[in-house]
N, C-alpha and C positions, 0 to 999 in steps of 0.2 A: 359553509360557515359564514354569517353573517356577524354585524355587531350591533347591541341592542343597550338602550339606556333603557333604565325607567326601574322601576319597584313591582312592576304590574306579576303576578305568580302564585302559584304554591310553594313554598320557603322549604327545601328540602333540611330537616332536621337531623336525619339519619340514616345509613343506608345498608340493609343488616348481610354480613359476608357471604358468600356464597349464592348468593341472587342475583335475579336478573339483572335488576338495576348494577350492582355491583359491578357481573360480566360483561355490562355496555358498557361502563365508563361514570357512571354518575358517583356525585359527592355531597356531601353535607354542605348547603349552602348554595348547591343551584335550583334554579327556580323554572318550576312545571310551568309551561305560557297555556298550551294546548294537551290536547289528548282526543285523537283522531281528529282532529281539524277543531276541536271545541274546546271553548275553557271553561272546566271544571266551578263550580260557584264553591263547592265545599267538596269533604271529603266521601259524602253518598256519592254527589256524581261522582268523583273521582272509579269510586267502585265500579258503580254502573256504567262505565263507559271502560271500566276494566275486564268486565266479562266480554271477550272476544279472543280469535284465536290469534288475530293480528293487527296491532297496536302501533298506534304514531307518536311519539315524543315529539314534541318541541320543549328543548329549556334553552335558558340561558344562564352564564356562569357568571361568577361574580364579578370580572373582568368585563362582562358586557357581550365576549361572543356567547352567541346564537349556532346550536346545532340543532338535527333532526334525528332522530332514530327511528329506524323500522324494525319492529320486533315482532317473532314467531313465538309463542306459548300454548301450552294448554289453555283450554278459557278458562278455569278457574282460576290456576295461578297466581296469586299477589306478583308486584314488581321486586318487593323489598325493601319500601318505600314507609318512611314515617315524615311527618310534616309540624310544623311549628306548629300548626295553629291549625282545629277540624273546620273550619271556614275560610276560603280562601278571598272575598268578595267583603271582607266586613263582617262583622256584627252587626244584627239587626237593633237597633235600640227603642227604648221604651216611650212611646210618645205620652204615656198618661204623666201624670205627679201626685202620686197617691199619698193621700196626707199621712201615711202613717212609716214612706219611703227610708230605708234605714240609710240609703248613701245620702241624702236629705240634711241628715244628724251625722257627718263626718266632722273631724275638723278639716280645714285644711292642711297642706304638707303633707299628704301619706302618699301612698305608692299610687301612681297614675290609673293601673287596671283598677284600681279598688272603689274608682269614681263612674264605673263604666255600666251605663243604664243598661244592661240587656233584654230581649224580648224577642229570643231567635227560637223560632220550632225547632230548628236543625239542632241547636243546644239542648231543649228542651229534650228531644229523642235522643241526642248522643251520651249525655250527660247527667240528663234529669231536673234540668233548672225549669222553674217554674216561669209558665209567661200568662199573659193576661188574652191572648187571640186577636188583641184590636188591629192591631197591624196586620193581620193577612188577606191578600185579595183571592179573586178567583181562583187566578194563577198557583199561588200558595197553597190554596185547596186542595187543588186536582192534583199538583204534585204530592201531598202529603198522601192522598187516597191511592195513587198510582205508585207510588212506592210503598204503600205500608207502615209510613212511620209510626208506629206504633210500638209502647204506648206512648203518649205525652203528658207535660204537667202541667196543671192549669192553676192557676190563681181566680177562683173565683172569689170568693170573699162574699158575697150573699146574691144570691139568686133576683131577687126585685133588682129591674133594672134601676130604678132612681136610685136605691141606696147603692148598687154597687158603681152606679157613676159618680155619686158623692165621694166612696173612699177612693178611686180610682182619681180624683182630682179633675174629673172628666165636668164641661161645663154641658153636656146633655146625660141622660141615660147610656145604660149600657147590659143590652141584654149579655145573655151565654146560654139559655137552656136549649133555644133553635140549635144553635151553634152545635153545641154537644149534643143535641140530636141526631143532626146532620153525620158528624162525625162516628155516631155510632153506628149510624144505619151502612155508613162504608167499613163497618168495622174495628175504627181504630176505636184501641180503648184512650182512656182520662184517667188519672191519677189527680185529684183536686185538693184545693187547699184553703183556707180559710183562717187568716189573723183575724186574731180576736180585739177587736178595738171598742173597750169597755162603753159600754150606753148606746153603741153604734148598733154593732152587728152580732151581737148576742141575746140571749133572753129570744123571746119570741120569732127575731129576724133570724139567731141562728137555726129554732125551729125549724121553721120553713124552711131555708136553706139547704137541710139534711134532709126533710124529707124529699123537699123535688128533687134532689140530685139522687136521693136511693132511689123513684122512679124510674130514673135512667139507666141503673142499675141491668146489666153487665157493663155497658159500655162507658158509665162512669163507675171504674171497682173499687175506688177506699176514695176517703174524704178526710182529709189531716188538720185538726186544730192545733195551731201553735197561737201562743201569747206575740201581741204586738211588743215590740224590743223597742225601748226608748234610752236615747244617750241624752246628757246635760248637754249637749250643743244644739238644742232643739231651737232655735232663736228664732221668732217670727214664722211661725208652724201652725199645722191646728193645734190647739191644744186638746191631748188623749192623753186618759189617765193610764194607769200600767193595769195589768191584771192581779191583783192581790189575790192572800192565800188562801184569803174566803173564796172567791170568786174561782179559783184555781181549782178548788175544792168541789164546788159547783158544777161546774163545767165535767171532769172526772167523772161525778156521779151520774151526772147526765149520759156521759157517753156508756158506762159500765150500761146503764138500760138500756139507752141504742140498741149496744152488742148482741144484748140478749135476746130482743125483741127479731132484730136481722139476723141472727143467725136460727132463729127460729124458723123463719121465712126462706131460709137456703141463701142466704146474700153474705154469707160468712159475718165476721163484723162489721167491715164495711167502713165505720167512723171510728177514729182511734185519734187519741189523746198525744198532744208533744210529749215527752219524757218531760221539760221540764216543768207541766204543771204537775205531772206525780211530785214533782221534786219540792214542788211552790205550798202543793197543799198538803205533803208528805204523807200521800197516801202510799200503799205497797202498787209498786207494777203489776201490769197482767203477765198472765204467764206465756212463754212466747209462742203455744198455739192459737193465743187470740190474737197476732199480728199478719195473719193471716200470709204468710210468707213476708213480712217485711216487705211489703209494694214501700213505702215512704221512709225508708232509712237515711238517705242524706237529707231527707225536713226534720232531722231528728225526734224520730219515733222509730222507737224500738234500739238503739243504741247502747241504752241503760238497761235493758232486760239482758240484750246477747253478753254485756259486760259482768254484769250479777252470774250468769248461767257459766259463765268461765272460769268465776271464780273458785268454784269446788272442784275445778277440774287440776288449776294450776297450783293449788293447795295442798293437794295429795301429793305433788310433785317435788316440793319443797325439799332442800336440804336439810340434815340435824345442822348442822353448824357451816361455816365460812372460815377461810385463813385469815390469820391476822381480823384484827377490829375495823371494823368503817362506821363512819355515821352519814345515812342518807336521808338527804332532801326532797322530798316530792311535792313539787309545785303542781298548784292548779288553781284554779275560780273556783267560787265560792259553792255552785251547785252542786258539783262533783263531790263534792265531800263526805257526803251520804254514800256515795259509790267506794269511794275510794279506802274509806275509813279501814273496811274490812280487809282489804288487800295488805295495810299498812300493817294491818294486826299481824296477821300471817307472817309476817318478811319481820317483826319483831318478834314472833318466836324462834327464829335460825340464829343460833348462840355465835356470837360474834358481830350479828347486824344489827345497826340502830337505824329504824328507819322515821321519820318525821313529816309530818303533813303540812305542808304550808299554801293555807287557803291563801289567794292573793286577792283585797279588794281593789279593785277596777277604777284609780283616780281618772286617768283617763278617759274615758266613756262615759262615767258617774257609776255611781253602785247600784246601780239597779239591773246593770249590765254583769251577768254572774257569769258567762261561758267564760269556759277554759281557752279556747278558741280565740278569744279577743282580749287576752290578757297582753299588755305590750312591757315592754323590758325595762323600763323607769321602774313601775311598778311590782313588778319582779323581783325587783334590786332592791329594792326598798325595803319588803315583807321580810326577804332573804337575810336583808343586815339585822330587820328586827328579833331575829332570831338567838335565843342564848345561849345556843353552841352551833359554831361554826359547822357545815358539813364539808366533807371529805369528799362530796360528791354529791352534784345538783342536778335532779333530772326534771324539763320542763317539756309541758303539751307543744308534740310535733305540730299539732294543729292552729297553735298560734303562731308559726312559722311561715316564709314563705320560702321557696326551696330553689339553690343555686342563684346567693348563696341562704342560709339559712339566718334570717330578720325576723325581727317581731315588724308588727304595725308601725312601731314609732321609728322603725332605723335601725334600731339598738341590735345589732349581730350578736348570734351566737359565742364567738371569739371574743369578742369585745365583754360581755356577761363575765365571761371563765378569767379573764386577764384584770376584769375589778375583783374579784371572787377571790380570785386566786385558786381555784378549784376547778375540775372538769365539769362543766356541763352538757349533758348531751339531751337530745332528745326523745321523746319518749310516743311508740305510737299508743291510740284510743285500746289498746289489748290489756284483759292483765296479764297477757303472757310479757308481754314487752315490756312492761313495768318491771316484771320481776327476774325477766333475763337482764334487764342493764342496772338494777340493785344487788344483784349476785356476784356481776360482772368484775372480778378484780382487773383484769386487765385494764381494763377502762381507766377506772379509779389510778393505778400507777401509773397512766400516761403524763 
C-alpha cells in the first residue's frame, strides 16, 4: 500500500453485489489508475484490456492510499464495475465554430456540461453523438478500424468541401467523402447528419449532398435532416434564417421522393426527415417501416411515429372511470402538441379525469425554440398560473430535466415547481404509456 495524491483515474461510480470487484474490496468512489500495467483512456479500453484470465488493478482510494490487486477470472467476466464517466482521459472537444453552433446561442449561467464542445468518436460510438471527424489523426483511425467502432455519427452538413468549411466555421475547406470512404472500406458504417441552414445548404447543395452520400451507401446507411435551431441570444453570429413551414414543407416532399426512388434501388430509405419538420409543415409522418429500424432516433427522427403507434395501444388500456375527481396538467412545448392532443383526449374520456394541455411558449430561448426538452421552469410557471383552473396534479417532460437532482435548465427544481404550485409535480417520460400511468396515478396526486 502506497499513498497517492492527484485526480488522475476512472472515478468508480458503482460496484454491483456479488462481484468481483465487490469480493476484492472496491467501493464507489475509488479510482482505477492502471489495468495490467496500462491506463485505460475510456471505457472500450477499459473492456479490452478486461478480456483476460488474469487482471492487475491498481486504484486508489479517496483517502489517497494506493493498492494493487491480482485477480483470477474467466476472461469474459465483467469486474462489476460502473464508472462516472465512459471516458476516462477527457472529452475530446470540437475545434471547429460552426456558425449555426447551438451552445454558441446559450445564455450564460446554466449548468457548466451544458457549455461543453464535444467531438469524441468514443461518444460518438457509445452514445451516438454526432462529431464532425476534423479532430482525428492516424492514431484515431487505426484504433477505430482495429476495434470496430462501429457505427458512428457524423455531421456532415454538405459534401463540397468549401461549403461545408464555411458552416463548419472552418477558415479552409473541409472534405468528408475520402474520409467516409476510408471508413467504409474498413467496414465501419456512418450514421450522417445534416442541419438545414436556410440559403446555405439546401436547394441544390442539399441535392448533392444526398446523392454522394447515397453513393457511399452501405457504409454511409441513413442520412438525417433536422432544421437549424436558433435561440434569441444569437448576438454577433452569422445571421441564418430559421426553416419555415413552407420550406419545412419542401424539404418533406423531397425526402418522401428520396425514399421512393432508394428503396427502389435496395438502399432502403436511406434519408429521412427530423420529426419536427412533419411537425413545421404538418404533414402526416411516415409509417414506421419507412424508418428503416430507427438508425437516428436520438437526432430526433422517428420519436413522433413510435409515440402515435403507442397511442392505440395504450388506449385500449384505459380505465371506465378513476376514484375521486382530479384535474390534470400536462405540460409541454409547443411542437408536441399535435402529438399529445390525442393522448389528452383519451385520459378525458375516464369519468372522473380532467386532463389539460398546457403548451408552454419558450421566453427563454425565444419562441422559435418549441421542444419540450428545453422548456425551463420560469416559464413553466408562468403558462401553469395562466391557467383557469388550478390542477391537482402537474406532469412535466422528464426530458427538460437534468437528473440527481431533477432541474430545469434555469435552476428552477422540481420541488421548488410543486412548493409555488402547491401541487405535485412529477415527471413525465417521452411514452404515452408514462403519461398515462402518472395521470391515473391517485397515489401520486395524494402525496
Amino acid at each position: 500500500m502506497n499513498t497517492l495524491a492527484g485526480t488522475e483515474g476512472a472515478v468508480v461510480a458503482a460496484v454491483r453485489p456479488d462481484s468481483i470487484a465487490a469480493d476484492v474490496g472496491l467501493f464507489p468512489g475509488d479510482r482505477l489508475l492502471t489495468l495490467n500495467g496500462r491506463r485505460p483512456r475510456d471505457i472500450l479500453e477499459y473492456k479490452w484490456l478486461l478480456a483476460a484470465t488474469t487482471v492487475q488493478l491498481r486504484v486508489v482510494r479517496p483517502s489517497g492510499e494506493e493498492f494493487l490487486y491480482d485477480i483470477e477470472k474467466p476472461e469474459e467476466e465483467e469486474l462489476g464495475l460502473t464508472f462516472t464517466a465512459p471516458v476516462f482521459d477527457g472529452v475530446r472537444t470540437c475545434r471547429n465554430r460552426c456558425i449555426f453552433c447551438f451552445l454558441d446561442q446559450l445564455p450564460p449561467g446554466l449548468r457548466p456540461c451544458l457549455y461543453l464542445r464535444d467531438d469524441d468518436y468514443r461518444l460518438s460510438f457509445l452514445q451516438g453523438n454526432f462529431i464532425t471527424l476534423t479532430n482525428l489523426d492516424a492514431a484515431d483511425l487505426g484504433r477505430i478500424e482495429r476495434q470496430r467502432l462501429s457505427p458512428l455519427y457524423v455531421s456532415v452538413h454538405a459534401v463540397d468541401p468549401e461549403l461545408r468549411g464555411r458552416l463548419l466555421g472552418s477558415p479552409h475547406p473541409e472534405p468528408v467523402l475520402d474520409l467516409l470512404a476510408h471508413l467504409g472500406r474498413a467496414e465501419i458504417t456512418v450514421h450522417a447528419q445534416v442541419v438545414i441552414c436556410p440559403g446555405l445548404n439546401d436547394g441544390a447543395a442539399l441535392a448533392d449532398t444526398v446523392e454522394r452520400l447515397a453513393a457511399l451507401w452501405p457504409a454511409v446507411a441513413s442520412v438525417g435532416l433536422v432544421p437549424v435551431g436558433l435561440t434569441r441570444h444569437r448576438e454577433n453570429l452569422f445571421p441564418l434564417n430559421p426553416v419555415t413551414p413552407g420550406l419545412a414543407e419542401e424539404l418533406v416532399r423531397k425526402v418522401g421522393a428520396w425514399q421512393r426512388r432508394f428503396r427502389k434501388e435496395g438502399k432502403g430509405s436511406f434519408v429521412h426527415a427530423a420529426d419536427e419538420l412533419y411537425l413545421a409543415a404538418g404533414l402526416p409522418l411516415p409509417a414506421a417501416a419507412r424508418y428503416d429500424g430507427f438508425p437516428q432516433l436520438e437526432n430526433g427522427i422517428g420519436p413522433a411515429r413510435l409515440f402515435l403507434d403507442e397511442i392505440r395501444k395504450v388506449r385500449s388500456r384505459l380505465p371506465p372511470k378513476v376514484l375521486g375527481r382530479r384535474r390534470v396538467a400536462v405540460v409541454t412545448g409547443r411542437m408536441a402538441v399535435p402529438l399529445l392532443r390525442p393522448v389528452v383526449q383519451a385520459l378525458n374520456g375516464v369519468e372522473g379525469l380532467s386532463c389539460a394541455l398546457v403548451p408552454v411558449t419558450n421566453r427563454f430561448f425565444g419562441e422559435q425554440v418549441t421542444a419540450a426538452g428545453l422548456l425551463v421552469g420560469a416559464d413553466v410557471l408562468a403558462a401553469l398560473k395562466r391557467e383557469a383552473k388550478p390542477a391537482d396534479l402537474v406532469l412535466v417532460p422528464a426530458t427538460a430535466l437534468a437528473h440527481d437532482p431533477p432541474v430545469f435548465l434555469d435552476g428552477v427544481g422540481l420541488l421548488e415547481l410543486a412548493e409555488t404550485l402547491g401541487v405535485p409535480v412529477l415527471p413525465c417520460g417521452p411514452r404515452p404509456a408514462s403519461l398515462v400511468a402518472a395521470a391515473l396515478s391517485a397515489e401520486e396526486v395524494g402525496r
